[in-house]
C-alpha positions as CSV (number, residue, x, y, z in Angstrom):
1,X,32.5,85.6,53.1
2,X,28.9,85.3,51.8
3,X,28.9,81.9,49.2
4,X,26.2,83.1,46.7
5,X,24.7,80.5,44.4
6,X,26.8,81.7,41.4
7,X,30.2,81.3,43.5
8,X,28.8,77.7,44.4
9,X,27.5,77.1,40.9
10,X,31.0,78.2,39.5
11,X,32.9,75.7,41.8
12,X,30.7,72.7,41.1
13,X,31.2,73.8,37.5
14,X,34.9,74.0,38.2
15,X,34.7,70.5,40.4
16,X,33.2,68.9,36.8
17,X,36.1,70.2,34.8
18,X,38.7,68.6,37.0
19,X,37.5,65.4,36.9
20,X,36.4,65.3,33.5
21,X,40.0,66.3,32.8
22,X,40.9,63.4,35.0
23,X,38.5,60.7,33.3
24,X,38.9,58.2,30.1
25,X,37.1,58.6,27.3
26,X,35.6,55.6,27.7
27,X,33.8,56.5,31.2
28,X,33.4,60.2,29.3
29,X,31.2,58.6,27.2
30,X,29.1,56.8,29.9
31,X,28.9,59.9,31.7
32,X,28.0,62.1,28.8
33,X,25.1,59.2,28.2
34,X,23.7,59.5,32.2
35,X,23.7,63.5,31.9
36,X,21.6,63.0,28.7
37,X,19.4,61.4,30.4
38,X,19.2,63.6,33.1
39,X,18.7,66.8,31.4
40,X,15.7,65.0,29.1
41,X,14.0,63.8,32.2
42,X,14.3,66.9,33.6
43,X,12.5,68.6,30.4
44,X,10.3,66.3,30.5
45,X,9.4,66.3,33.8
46,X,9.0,70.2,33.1
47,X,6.8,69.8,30.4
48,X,4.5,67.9,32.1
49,X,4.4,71.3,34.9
50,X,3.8,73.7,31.8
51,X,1.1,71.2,30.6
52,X,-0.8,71.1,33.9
53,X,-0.6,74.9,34.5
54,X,-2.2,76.1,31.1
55,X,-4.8,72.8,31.2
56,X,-6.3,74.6,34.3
């Protein structure tokens, strides 16, 4: 069987669930704070990509 990047998307998707389920809220709320972070330096960092693009 072919793993497409959907199927693997899905199962890490499915691999978060499970161990969110698993997790105190107390670490929840740790890990909610780190993938904040993440997904704000990641804009950022894509931001700075548009910015040098369209200064060109």
């Amino acid at each position: 069987m072919l793993i497409t990047e959907t199927s693997t998307q899905i199962n890490v998707r499915q691999a978060l669930i499970q161990e969110i389920d698993q997790t105190s809220d107390s670490l929840l709320s740790e890990v909610l704070d780190f993938l904040l972070f993440i997904k704000d330096k990641h804009s950022s960092a894509q931001l700075v990509v548009v910015k040098s693009i369209f200064s060109r």
